[in-house]
C-alpha positions in Angstrom: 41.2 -30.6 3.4 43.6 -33.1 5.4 42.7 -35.6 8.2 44.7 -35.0 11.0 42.5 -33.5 13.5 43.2 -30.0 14.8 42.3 -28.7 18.3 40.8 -24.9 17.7 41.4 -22.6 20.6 40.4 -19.0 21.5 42.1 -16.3 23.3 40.7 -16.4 26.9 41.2 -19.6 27.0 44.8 -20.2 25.4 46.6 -22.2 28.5 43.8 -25.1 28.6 43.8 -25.7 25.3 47.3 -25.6 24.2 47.5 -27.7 27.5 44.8 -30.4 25.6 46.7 -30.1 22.6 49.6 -31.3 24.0 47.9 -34.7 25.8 46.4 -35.0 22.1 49.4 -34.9 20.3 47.3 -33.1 17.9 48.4 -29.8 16.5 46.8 -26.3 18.0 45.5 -22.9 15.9 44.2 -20.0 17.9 40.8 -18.7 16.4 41.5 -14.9 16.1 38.6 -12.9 17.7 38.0 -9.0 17.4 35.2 -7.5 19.6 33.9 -3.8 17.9 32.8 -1.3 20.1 29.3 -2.1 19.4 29.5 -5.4 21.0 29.7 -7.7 17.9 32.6 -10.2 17.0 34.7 -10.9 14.4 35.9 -14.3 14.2 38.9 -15.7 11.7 40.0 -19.1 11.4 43.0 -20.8 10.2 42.5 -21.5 6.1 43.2 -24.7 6.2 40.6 -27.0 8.0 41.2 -30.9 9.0 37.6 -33.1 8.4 37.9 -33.0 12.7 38.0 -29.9 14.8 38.3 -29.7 18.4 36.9 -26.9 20.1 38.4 -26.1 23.3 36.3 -23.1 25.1 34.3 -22.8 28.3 31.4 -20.9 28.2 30.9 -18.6 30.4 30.3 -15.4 30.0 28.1 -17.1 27.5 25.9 -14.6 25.4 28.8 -13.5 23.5 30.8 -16.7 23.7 27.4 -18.9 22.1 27.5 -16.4 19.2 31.0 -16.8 18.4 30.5 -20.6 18.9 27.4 -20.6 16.2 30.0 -18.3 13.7 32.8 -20.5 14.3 30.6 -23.9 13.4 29.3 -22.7 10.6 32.7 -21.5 9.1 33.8 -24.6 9.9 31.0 -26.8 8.2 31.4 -24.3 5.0 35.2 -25.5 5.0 34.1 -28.9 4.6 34.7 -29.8 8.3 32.7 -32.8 8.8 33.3 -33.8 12.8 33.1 -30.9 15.3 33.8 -31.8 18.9 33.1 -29.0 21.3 34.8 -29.2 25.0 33.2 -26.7 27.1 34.4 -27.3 30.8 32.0 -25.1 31.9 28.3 -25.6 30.3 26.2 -22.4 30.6 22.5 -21.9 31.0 22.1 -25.6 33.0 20.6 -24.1 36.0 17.1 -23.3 34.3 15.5 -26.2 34.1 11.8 -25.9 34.3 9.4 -22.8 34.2 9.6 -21.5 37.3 7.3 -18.6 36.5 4.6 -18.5 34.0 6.5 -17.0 30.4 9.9 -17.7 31.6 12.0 -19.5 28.8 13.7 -22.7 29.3 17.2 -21.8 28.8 18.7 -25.1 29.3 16.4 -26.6 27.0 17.2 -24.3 23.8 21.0 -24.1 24.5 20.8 -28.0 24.3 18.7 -27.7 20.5 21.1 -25.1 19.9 24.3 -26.7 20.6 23.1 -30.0 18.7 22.6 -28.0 15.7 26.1 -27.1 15.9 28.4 -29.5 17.2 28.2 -33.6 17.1 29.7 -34.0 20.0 29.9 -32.0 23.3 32.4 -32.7 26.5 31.6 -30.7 29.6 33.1 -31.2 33.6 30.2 -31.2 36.2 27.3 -29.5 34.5 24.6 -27.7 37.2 22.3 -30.2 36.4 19.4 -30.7 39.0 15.8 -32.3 37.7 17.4 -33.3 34.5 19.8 -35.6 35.2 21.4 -36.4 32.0 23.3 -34.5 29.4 22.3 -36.3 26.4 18.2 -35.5 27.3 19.3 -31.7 26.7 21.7 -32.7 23.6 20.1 -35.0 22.0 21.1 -37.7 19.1 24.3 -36.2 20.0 27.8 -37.8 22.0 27.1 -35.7 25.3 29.7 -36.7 27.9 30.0 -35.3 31.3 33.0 -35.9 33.3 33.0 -34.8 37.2 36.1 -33.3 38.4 35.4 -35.1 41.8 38.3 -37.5 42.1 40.6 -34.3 41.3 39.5 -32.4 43.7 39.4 -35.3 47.0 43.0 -35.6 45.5 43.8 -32.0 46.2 41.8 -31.8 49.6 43.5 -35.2 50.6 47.3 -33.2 49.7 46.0 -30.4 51.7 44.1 -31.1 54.5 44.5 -34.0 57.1 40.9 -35.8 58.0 38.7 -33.2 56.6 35.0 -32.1 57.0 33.4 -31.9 53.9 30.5 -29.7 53.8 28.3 -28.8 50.7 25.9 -25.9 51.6 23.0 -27.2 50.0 20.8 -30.0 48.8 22.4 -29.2 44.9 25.7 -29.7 46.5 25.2 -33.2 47.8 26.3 -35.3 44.7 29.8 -33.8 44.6 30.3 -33.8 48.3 28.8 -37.1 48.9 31.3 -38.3 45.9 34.6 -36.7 47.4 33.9 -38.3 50.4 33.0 -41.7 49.4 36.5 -41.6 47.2 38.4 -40.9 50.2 36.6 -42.0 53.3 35.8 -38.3 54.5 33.1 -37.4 56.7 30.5 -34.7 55.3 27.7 -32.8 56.3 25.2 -31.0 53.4 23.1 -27.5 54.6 19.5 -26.6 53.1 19.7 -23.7 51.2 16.8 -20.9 51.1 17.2 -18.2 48.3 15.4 -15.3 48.1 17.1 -13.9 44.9 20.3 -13.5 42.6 22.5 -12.4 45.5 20.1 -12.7 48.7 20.1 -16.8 50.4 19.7 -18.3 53.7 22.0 -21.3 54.5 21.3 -23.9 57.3 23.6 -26.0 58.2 22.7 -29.4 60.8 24.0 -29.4 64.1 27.5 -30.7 64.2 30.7 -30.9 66.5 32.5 -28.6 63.9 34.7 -26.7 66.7 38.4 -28.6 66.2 37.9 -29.7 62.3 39.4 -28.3 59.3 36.3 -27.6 56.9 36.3 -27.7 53.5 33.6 -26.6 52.0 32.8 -28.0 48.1 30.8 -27.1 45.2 30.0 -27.2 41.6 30.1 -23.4 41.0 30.7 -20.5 42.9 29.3 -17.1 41.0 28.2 -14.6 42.9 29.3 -16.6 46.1 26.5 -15.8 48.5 25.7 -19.6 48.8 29.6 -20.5 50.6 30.0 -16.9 51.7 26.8 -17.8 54.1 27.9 -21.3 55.0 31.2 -20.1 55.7 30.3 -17.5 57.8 28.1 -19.9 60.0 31.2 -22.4 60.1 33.3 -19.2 61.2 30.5 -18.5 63.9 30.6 -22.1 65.1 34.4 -21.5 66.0 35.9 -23.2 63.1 39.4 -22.2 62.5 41.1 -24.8 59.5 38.4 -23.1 56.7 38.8 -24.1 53.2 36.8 -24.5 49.8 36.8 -26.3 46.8 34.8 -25.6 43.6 34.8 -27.2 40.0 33.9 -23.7 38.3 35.2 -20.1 39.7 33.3 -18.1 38.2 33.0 -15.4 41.1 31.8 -12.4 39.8 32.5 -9.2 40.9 34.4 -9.0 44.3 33.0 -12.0 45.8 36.6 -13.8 45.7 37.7 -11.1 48.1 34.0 -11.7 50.0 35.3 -14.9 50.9 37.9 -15.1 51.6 37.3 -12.4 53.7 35.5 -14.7 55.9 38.3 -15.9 57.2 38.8 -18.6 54.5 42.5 -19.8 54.4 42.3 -21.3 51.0 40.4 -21.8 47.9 40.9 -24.4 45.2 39.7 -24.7 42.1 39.2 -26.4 38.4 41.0 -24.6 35.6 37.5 -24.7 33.6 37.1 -21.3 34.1 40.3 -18.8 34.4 41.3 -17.7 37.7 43.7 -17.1 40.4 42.5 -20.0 42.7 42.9 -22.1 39.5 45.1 -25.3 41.3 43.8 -27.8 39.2 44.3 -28.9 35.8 41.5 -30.8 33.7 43.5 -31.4 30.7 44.3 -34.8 31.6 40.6 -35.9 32.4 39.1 -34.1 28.7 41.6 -36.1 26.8 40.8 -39.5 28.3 37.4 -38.7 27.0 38.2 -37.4 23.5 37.4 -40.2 20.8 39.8 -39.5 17.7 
């Protein structure tokens, strides 16, 4: 056992964390990860474990990724590691917050149990949070820090775009777009969102003189799309020419990247918190201001 802490990465997400290590100063190990055709994982870890680990990993794709996160941990804690930091850009299973429908689980409740059984501190960028407005009443007795990638992004718009309209397509969107815009004097516009199902939503947006503006539209998370793909396609309707977006997590499944751009989108910038081509904007240096060592 030594004391100099030691920032544990995985393979999908080698660049962000070797990236963090760096900031850090601290040195980097890669976790090695083996999937079997079955669907289960093999983890290994490096031999020799420091009393603090940093895990650098976002999670989505998150069934398998919370498994190999409750392996690695308990490795960990059986090598004697005694401070386990987990910095998960991306924070799955936020978005269900309540019971919707009788019988339906809570999912952001349990994965907030389950990650403070694991970890004693937890680091995440612009979790979907909605009713519950704080990370540390899902972890709880735990360090739970959330960081918005906000600033970032107004910086990016700002280089990019001259006197922009920022528009968030719903009411979930408002606290990023209200926040870019405050931070840089932007005018904004938020839609109301109707959704019918996973890939299935209505989008209205308020009457605006949108004509000769360049749009951006901003949110948290863009997975299946349908939410900007609709705004967008309103904006596009409304004879708006300078089209752009701006999202904290890319997770676009499937084709819905090539959905919207196909909308006649000219540009689409996002967070490195999930891996992906639009990927523009590093989060390294915001996760390491945060990072107590």
């Amino acid at each position: 056992m030594f004391h100099e802490p030691l920032l544990l990465g995985f393979p999908d997400y080698q660049l962000q964390a070797k990236n963090l290590a760096h900031l850090l100063d601290i040195e980097y190990a890669e976790a090695e990860l083996h999937h079997f055709p079955d669907g289960e994982s093999k983890i290994r870890l490096p031999i020799d474990i420091p009393s603090t680990v940093i895990i650098c990993r976002s999670l989505n794709s998150p069934n398998d990724k919370l498994i190999e996160l409750f392996f690695t941990t308990k490795e960990l804690r059986q090598k004697g590691c005694e401070r386990i930091i987990l910095v998960a850009p991306y924070l799955c299973y936020m978005r269900q917050d309540k019971e919707f429908q009788p019988g339906e689980a809570v999912s952001q409740r349990w994965v907030g149990k389950l990650l403070a059984s694991l970890v004693d501190e937890v680091i995440t960028v612009d979790p979907h949070l909605h009713r519950v407005k704080k990370l540390e009443d899902i972890i709880k007795n735990k360090r739970a820090v959330t960081l918005s990638a906000t600033a970032l992004i107004g910086n990016q718009i700002s280089l990019q775009v001259a006197n922009p309209l920022i528009v968030g397509p719903d009411e979930e969107s408002k606290q990023w777009v209200q926040q870019i815009a405050r931070l840089h004097d932007f005018d904004y516009l938020v839609g109301d969102k109707t959704r019918f199902g996973d890939r299935e939503v209505n989008v209205v947006l308020p009457p605006s003189d949108v004509k000769d503006r360049s749009v951006v539209l901003v949110d948290d998370m863009a997975s299946t799309g349908k939410t900007l793909i609709h705004a967008a396609q309103q904006l596009v309707d409304l004879g708006v020419e300078n089209l752009y977006c701006a999202v904290t997590h890319a997770l676009f499944v499937g084709e819905s990247y090539d959905e919207l751009l196909a909308t006649g989108i000219k540009g689409v910038w996002s967070t490195d918190s999930v891996g992906h081509p639009s990927n523009c904007i590093s989060l390294a240096s915001l996760l390491a201001d945060a990072i107590q060592l």
